[in-house]
C-alpha positions as CSV (number, residue, x, y, z in Angstrom):
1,X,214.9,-59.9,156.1
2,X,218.6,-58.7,156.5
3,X,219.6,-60.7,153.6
4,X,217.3,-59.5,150.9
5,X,218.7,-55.8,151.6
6,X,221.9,-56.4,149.9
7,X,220.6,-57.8,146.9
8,X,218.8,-54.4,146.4
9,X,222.4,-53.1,146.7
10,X,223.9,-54.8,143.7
11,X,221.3,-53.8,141.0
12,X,222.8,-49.7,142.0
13,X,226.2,-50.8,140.5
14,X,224.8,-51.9,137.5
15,X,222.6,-48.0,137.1
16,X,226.1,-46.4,137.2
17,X,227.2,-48.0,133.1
18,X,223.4,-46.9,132.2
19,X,223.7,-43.1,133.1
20,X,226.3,-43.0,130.6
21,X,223.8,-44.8,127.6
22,X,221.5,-41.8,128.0
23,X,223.6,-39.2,127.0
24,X,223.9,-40.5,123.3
25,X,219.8,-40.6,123.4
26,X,219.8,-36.9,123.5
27,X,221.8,-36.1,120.4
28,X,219.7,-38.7,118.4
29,X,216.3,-36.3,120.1
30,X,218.3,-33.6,118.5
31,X,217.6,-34.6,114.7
32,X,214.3,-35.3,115.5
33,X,213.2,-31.4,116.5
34,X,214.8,-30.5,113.4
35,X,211.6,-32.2,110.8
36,X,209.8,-30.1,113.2
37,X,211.5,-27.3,111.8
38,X,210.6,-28.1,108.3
39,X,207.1,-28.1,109.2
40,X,207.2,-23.8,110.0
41,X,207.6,-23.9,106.0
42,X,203.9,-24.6,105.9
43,X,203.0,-21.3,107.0
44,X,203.4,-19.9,103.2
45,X,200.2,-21.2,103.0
46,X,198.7,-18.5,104.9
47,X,199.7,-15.8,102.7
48,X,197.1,-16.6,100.0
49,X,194.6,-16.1,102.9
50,X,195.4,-12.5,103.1
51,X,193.9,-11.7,99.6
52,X,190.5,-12.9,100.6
53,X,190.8,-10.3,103.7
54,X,191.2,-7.6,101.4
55,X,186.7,-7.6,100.7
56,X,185.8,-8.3,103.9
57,X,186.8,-4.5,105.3
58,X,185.0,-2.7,102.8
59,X,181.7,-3.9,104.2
60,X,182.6,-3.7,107.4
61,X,184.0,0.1,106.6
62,X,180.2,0.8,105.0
63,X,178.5,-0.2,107.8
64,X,181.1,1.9,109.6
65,X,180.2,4.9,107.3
66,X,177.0,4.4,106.9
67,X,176.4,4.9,111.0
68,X,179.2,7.6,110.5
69,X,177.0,9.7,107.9
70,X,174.0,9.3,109.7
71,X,175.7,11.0,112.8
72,X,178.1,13.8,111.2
73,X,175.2,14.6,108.5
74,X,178.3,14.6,105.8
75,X,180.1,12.0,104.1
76,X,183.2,14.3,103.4
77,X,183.2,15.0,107.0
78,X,183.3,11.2,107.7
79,X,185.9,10.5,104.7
80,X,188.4,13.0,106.0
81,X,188.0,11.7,109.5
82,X,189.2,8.3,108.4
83,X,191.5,8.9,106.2
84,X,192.9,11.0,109.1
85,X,193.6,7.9,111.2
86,X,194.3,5.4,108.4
87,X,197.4,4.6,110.5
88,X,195.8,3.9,113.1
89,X,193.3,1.5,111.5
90,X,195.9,0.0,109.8
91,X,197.5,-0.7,112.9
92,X,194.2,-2.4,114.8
93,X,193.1,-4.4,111.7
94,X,196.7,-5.5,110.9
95,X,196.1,-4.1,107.1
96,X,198.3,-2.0,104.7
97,X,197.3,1.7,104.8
98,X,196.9,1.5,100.9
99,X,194.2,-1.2,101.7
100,X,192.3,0.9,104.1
101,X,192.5,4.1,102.0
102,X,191.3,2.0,99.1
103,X,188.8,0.3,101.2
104,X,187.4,3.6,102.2
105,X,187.0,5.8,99.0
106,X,185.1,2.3,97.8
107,X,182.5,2.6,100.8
108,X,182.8,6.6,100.3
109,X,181.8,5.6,96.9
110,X,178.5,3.2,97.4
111,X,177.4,5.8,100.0
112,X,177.7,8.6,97.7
């Protein structure tokens, strides 16, 4: 039994020459998580996306109004109340304000 121990004892002056190997692995791993960069650039493709958004609040915004006129009695009423918080649409449906303004005189529109 005593003899096979120091064998096991050799093989850890070998390991010492192999930490030194690793460290040129990382810079090689370094070039590699650049192409990953690269791939970000596909994310243009989502902006085309966005245009298909803009008709999907408009129905949304008459069903909205719709309820809206059947509770205030007025469409004006309704109108002026969201163009009031056209900010704060904005901001919860992540659109431009122009959108949303637009988006509601067309509703305003149908309903009228």
């Amino acid at each position: 039994p005593p003899p096979p121990l120091p064998p096991p004892q050799a093989p850890p002056s070998p390991l010492p020459p192999s930490p030194s190997p690793p460290p040129p692995l990382p810079p090689p791993s370094c070039p590699p998580l650049s192409p990953p960069s690269p791939s970000p650039p596909q994310a243009p493709p989502y902006p085309p996306p966005p245009p298909s958004p803009q008709k999907p609040p408009s129905f949304p915004l008459t069903y909205v109004l719709t309820f809206e006129v059947l509770v205030e009695g007025t469409v004006e009423s309704v109108i002026n109340r969201l163009l009031a918080y056209t900010e704060v649409l904005s901001t919860l449906l992540g659109l431009p304000t122009e959108q949303i303004v637009t988006a509601v005189i067309a509703a305003s529109a149908i309903l009228r």
